[in-house]
C-alpha positions in Angstrom: -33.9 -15.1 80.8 -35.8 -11.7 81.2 -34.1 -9.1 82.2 -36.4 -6.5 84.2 -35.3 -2.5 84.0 -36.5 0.4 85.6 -35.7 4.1 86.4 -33.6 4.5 89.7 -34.7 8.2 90.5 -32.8 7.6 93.9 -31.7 11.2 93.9 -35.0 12.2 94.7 -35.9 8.6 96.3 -32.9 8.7 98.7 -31.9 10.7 101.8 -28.9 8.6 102.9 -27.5 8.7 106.0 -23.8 7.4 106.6 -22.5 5.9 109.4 -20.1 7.8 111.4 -16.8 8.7 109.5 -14.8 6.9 111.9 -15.4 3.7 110.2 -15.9 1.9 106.9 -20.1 2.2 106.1 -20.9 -1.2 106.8 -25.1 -0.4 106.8 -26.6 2.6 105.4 -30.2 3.7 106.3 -32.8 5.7 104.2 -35.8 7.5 104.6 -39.4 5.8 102.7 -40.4 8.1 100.6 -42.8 8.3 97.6 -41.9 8.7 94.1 -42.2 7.1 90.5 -41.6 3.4 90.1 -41.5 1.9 86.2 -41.7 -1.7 85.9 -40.0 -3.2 82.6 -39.8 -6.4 81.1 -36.9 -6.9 78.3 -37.2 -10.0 75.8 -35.6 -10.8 72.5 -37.4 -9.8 69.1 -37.6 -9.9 65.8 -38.8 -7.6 62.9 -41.5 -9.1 60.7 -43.8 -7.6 57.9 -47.5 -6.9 57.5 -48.0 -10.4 55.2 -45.4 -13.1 53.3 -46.9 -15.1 50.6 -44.8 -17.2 48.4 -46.2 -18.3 45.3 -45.3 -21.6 43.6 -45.9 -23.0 40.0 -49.1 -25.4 39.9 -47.6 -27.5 37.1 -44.3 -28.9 35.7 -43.3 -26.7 32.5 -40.8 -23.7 32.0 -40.6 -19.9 33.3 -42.1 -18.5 30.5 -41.5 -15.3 30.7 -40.1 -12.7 33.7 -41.8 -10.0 34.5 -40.1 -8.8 37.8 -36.2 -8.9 39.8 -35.8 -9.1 42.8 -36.5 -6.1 44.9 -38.9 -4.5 42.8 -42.1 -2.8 44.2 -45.2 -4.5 42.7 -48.7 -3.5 43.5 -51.8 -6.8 44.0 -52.8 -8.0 40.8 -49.9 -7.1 38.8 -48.6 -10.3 36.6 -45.1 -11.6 38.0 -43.9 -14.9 36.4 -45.8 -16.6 33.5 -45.2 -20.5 33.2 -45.4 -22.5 30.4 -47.0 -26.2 31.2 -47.9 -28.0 27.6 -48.9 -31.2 30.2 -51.4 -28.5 32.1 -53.0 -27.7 28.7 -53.7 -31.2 27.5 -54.4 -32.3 31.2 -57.4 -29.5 30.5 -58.0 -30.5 26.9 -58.9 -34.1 28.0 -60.8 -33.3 31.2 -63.0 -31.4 28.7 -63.2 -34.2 26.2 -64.3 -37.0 29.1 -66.8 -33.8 30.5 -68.5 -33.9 26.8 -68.5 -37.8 26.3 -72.1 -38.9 25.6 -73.8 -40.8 28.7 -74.1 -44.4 29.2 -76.8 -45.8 27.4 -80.5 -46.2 29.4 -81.5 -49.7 30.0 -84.1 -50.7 27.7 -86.9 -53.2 27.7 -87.3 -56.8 29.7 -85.1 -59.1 28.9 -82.1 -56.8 28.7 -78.4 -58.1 29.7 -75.1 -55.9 30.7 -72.2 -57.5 29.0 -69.1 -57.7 30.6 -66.3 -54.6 30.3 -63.8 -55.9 28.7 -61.1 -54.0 30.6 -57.8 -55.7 28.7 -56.2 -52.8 26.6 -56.8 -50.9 29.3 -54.8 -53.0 31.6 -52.4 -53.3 29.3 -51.5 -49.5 29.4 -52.0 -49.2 32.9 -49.5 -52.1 33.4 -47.0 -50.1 31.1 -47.5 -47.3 33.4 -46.4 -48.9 35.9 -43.6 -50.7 34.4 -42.2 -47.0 33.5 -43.0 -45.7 37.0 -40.7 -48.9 38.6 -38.3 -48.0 36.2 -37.7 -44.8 37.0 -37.8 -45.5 40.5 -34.8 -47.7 40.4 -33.0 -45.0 38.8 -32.7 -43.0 42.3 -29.6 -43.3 44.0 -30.9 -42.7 47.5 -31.9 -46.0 48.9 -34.1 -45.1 50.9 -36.6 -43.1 48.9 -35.9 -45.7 46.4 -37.8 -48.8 48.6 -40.6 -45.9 49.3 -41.0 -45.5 45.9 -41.6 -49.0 44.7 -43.4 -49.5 48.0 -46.1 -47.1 46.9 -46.0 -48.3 43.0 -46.6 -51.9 44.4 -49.7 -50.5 46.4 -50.5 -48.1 43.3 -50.9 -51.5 41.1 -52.6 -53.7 43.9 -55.0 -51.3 44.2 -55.7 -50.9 40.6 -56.4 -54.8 40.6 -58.7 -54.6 43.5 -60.6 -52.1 41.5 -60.5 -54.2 38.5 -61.8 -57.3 40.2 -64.4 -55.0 42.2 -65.9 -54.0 38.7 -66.2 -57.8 37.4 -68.1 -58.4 40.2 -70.3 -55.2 40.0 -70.9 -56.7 36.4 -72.0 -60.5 37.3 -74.0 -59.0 40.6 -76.1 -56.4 38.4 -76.9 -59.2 35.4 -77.8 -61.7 37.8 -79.8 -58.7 39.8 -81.7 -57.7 36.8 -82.2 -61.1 35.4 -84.0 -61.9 38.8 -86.3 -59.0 39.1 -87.2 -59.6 35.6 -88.6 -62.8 35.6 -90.6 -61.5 38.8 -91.6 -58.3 38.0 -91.7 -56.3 35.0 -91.3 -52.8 36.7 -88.5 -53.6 38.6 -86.7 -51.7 35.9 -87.6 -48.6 37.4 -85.8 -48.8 40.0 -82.4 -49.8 37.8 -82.8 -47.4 35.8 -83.2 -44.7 38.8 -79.7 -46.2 40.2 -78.2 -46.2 36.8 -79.1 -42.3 36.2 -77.7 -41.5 39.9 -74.3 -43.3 38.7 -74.1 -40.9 35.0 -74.9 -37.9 37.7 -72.2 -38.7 39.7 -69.9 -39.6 36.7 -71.0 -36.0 34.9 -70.1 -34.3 38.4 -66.9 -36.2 38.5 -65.8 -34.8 35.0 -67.4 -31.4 36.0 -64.9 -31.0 39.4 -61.8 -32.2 36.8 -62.4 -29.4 34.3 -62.6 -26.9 37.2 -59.1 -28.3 38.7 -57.3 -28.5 35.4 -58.8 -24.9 34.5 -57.6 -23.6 37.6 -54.0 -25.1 37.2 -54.0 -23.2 34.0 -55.4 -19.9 34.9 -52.1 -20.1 37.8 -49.4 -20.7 35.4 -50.1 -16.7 34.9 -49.1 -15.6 38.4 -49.9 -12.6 39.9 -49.6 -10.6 43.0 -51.9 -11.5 45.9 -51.0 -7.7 47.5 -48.9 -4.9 47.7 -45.1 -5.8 48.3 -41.5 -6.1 47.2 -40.5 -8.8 45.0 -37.9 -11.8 46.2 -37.7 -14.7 43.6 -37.1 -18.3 44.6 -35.7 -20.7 43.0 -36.9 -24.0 40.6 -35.5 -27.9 41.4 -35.1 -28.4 38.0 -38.0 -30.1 37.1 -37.6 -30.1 33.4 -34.5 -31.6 33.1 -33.7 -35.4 31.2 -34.7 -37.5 34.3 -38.5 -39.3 34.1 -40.9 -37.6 36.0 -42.2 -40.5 38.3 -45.3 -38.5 39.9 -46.4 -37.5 36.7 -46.4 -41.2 35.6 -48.1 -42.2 38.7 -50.7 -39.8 38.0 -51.5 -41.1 34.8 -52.1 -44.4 36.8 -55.9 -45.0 38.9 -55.5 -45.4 41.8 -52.2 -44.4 42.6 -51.1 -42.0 45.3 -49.3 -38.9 44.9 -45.7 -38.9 46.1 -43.7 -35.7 47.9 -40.5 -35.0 45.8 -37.3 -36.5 47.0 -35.7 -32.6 47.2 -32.3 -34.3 45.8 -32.6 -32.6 42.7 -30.5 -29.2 41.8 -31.9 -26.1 42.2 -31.3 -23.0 40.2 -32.3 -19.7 40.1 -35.9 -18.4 38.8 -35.3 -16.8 35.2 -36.6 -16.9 31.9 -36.6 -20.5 30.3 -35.7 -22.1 33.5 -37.7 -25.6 34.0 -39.7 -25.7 37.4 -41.4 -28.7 39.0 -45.2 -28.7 40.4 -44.7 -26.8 43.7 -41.7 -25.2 43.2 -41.5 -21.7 45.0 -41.2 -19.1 41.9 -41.2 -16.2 43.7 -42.3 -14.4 47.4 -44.3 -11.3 47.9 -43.5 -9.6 51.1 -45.9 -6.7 52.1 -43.4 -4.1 54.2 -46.0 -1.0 54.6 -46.2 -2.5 58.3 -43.7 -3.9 60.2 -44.3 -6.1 63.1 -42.2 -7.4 66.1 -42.5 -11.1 67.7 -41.2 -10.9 71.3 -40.1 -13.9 73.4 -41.8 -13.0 76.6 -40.8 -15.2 79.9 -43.5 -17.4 81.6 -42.8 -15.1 85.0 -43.8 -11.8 83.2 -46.0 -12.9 80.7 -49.2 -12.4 82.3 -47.9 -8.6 83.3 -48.4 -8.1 79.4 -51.5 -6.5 77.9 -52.6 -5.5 74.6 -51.4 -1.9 74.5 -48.5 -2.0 76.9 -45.8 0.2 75.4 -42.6 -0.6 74.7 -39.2 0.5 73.5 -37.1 -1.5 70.9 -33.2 -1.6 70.3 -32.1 -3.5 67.2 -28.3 -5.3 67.2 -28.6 -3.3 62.8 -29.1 0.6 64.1 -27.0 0.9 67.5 -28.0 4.0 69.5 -31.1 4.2 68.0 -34.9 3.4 70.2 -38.3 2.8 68.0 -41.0 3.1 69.4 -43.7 -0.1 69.7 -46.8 -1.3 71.4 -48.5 -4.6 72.0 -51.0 -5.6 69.5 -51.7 -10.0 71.0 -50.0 -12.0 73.4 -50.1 -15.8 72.3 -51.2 -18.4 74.4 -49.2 -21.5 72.8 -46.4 -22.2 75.4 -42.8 -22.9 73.2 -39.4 -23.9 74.8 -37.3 -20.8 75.7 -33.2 -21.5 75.2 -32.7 -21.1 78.7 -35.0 -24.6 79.3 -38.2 -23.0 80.7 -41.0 -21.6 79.0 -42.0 -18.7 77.0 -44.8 -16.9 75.0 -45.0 -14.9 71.6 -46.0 -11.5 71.8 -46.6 -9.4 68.9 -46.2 -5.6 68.5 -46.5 -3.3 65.8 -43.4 -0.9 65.6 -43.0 2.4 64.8 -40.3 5.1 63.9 -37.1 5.0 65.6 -34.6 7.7 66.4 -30.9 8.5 67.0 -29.8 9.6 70.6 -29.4 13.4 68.8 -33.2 13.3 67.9 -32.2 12.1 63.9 -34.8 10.0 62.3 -33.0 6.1 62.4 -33.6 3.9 59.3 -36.6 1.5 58.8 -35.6 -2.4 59.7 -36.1 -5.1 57.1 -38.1 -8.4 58.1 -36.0 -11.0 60.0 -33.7 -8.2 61.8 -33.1 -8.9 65.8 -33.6 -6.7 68.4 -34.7 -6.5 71.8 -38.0 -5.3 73.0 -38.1 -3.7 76.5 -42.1 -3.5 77.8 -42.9 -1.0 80.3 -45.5 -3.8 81.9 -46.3 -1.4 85.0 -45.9 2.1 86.0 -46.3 3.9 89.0 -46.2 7.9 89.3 -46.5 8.5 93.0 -45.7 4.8 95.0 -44.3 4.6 98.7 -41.2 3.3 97.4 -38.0 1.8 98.9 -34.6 0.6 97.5 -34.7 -2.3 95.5 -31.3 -3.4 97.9 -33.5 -3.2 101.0 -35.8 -6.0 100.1 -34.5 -9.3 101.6 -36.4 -12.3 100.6 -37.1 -14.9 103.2 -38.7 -18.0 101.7 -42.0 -16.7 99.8 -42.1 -13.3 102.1 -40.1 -10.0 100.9 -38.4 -8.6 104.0 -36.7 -5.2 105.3 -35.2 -4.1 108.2 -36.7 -1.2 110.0 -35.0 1.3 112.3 -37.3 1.5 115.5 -35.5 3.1 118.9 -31.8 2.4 117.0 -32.6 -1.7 116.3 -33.3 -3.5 113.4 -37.0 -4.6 113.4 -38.0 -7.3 110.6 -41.1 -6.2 108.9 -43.0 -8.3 106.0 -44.1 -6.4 103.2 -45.8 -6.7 99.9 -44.5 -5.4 97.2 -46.1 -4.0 93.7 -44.3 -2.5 90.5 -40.8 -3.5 90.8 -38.1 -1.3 88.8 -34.2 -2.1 88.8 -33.4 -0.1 91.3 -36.7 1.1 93.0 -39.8 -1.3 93.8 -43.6 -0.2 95.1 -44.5 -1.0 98.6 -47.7 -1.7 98.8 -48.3 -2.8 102.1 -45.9 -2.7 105.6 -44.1 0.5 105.6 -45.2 4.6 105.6 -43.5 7.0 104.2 -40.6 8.9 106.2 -40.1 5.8 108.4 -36.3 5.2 107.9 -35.2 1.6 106.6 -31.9 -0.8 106.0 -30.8 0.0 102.2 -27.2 -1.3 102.3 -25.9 -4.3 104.5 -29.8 -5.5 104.9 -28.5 -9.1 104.4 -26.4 -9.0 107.3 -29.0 -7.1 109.8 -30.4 -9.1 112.8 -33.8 -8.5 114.6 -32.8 -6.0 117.8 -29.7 -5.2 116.3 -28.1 -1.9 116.9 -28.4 0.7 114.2 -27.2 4.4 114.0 
């Protein structure tokens, strides 16, 4: 819940006048006068840096070599973990060798016929693919991810037949196609031949787009820094270990579709010689030269907030000391606030703080709390009244007026609104002299002193 704050100058505000000494000050009365109203909002916070990037290994292979510990300053560019894939490098060596294979043969004269593909050897390894892949899916103890597994093998292999019955057919269509146009008409090969060419194109554009993914999977087993930051290293699931790798089976298999890893496995810290899995998270650059506040702003004050409202933070790490901070967005996707209503994200870019005795307070790390207190309006010179004069009645904002020694009700509208001091906007002048204790149990005529 938002808490709103403000500065009660009521020693200036105020000229109270007690009730007569006889008797316990059951109402007190006060002049209108005009002086400084602030307006604050208070929400919960927390520190956050310029930019996070955490960088993860492309392939299955080994930490290499270290080049970093945690904490260490490292500057964009600068080399950081180098992994050792020998599955990357051949997955590269062969996407090379199918991108320099010789193109299919052009179809020669009349009278030409495609023969068959005889596609046995081939499904003979891809059926011992996926026997191995089934295999090492029953290995896993979690049932669960077990029946997912062989789920997506069994679509994996049904797809693969599909395919392979799809190409038998291509085979018989095109030889009966060809055999018709050419006992019709001679240059009907023309037009074959045009199709045939678009297929190599596609096939040579195919091979082209593989070298370029395998050659960027190796060129990021060297990682580097994407910025400026300090160093945190992460940690690898163990990806090398004894245990078959079942996705990179799978992907040895057409067809088949690439499966999320269970996250059963161990995980160990990032070091030299370590084994890491595709994905893994080797290590996180966090770029601290800014820091950054995300505030939970209430849906009632929300829209008070504007890019360049000031504010003043507190953090639960550094008691007694204020940094200074100023609104830089306000976010316009609602989220769920703990108290069941709504609330907004505001972000603000924070600045030094300091000690009560004017000493310079330390600099926050990312992910500290702290509470952010916005100074959404601010008045120098309002009519102003007692915030404990305002009665609300319904959807109006009421106080009690001293006219001729009775209470008379007056409406008024109300502006900045500070803890102990609001802005009247409309319905009172200043020196008139209003209800600012008891105004809850004031009637309309009654007598006041």
């Amino acid at each position: 819940m938002t808490i709103r704050r403000g500065i009660p100058p009521l020693a200036i505000l105020l000229l109270l006048t007690a009730c007569s000494a006889e008797e316990a000050p059951e109402v007190q009365v006060a002049e209108v006068k005009r002086a400084p109203v602030v307006e604050v909002v208070e929400a919960p916070a927390t520190i956050g840096a310029r930019a996070t990037a955490t960088l993860r290994s492309p392939a299955q292979g080994t930490v290499a070599k270290l080049y970093v510990r945690d904490g260490d300053t490292v500057e964009k560019g600068q080399l950081l973990v180098k992994i050792s894939s020998p599955q990357a490098e051949e997955q590269l060596k062969q996407a090379r060798k199918a991108a320099k294979a010789p193109p299919a043969p052009r179809i020669g004269a009349p009278g030409i016929r495609l023969a068959g593909f005889d596609t046995g050897a081939f499904d003979r390894q891809v059926a011992g693919h996926f026997a191995k892949a089934r295999a090492a899916a029953r290995k896993l103890d979690d049932a669960q991810a077990r029946r997912q597994l062989l789920s997506a093998i069994d679509l994996a292999q049904a797809q693969h037949r599909a395919q392979s019955r799809a190409l038998a057919k291509i085979t018989a269509d095109l030889n009966r196609t060809i055999n018709g146009v050419l006992s019709q008409v001679t240059g009907g090969l023309s037009g074959l031949t045009s199709s045939m060419a678009s297929l190599r194109t596609a096939s040579m554009a195919q091979s082209k787009a593989a070298v370029r993914v395998a050659s960027d999977t190796v060129k990021g087993l060297s990682i580097k820094a994407p910025f400026d930051g300090v160093v945190t290293l992460g940690s690898a699931s163990g990806g090398g270990g004894s245990a078959p790798d079942l996705g990179g089976l799978l992907s040895q298999v057409p067809g088949a579709m690439q499966l999320p890893s269970s996250g059963n496995g161990p995980s160990t810290p990032v070091a030299t010689g370590v084994p890491v899995s595709a994905g893994d998270a080797v290590v996180t650059v966090t770029d601290i030269s800014e820091l950054t506040l995300s505030a939970d702003i209430d849906e009632t004050d929300v829209l008070l907030v504007k890019e360049g409202t000031k504010a003043t933070v507190e953090l639960d790490a550094v008691p007694g000391a204020g940094y200074a901070a100023k609104v830089t967005g306000v976010g316009v996707t609602p989220m769920e606030a703990s108290t069941g209503g709504v609330s907004y994200p505001v972000r603000l870019t924070l600045g030094a703080g300091t000690f009560d005795d004017g000493s310079q307070a330390p600099t926050p790390k990312p992910g500290m709390s702290a509470v952010a207190r916005l100074t959404v309006r601010e008045v120098a010179d309002a009519l102003s009244a007692p915030a404990s004069a305002i009665v609300t009645s319904g959807r109006e904002s009421v106080v009690w007026v001293v006219r001729d020694g009775t209470a008379e009700r007056r409406v008024v509208k109300l502006g900045a609104q500070g803890e102990a001091v609001v802005e009247v906007l409309s319905g009172l002048r200043a020196g008139e002299r209003i209800v600012v204790k008891g105004a809850d149990a004031v009637r309309q005529g009654q007598r006041l002193s």
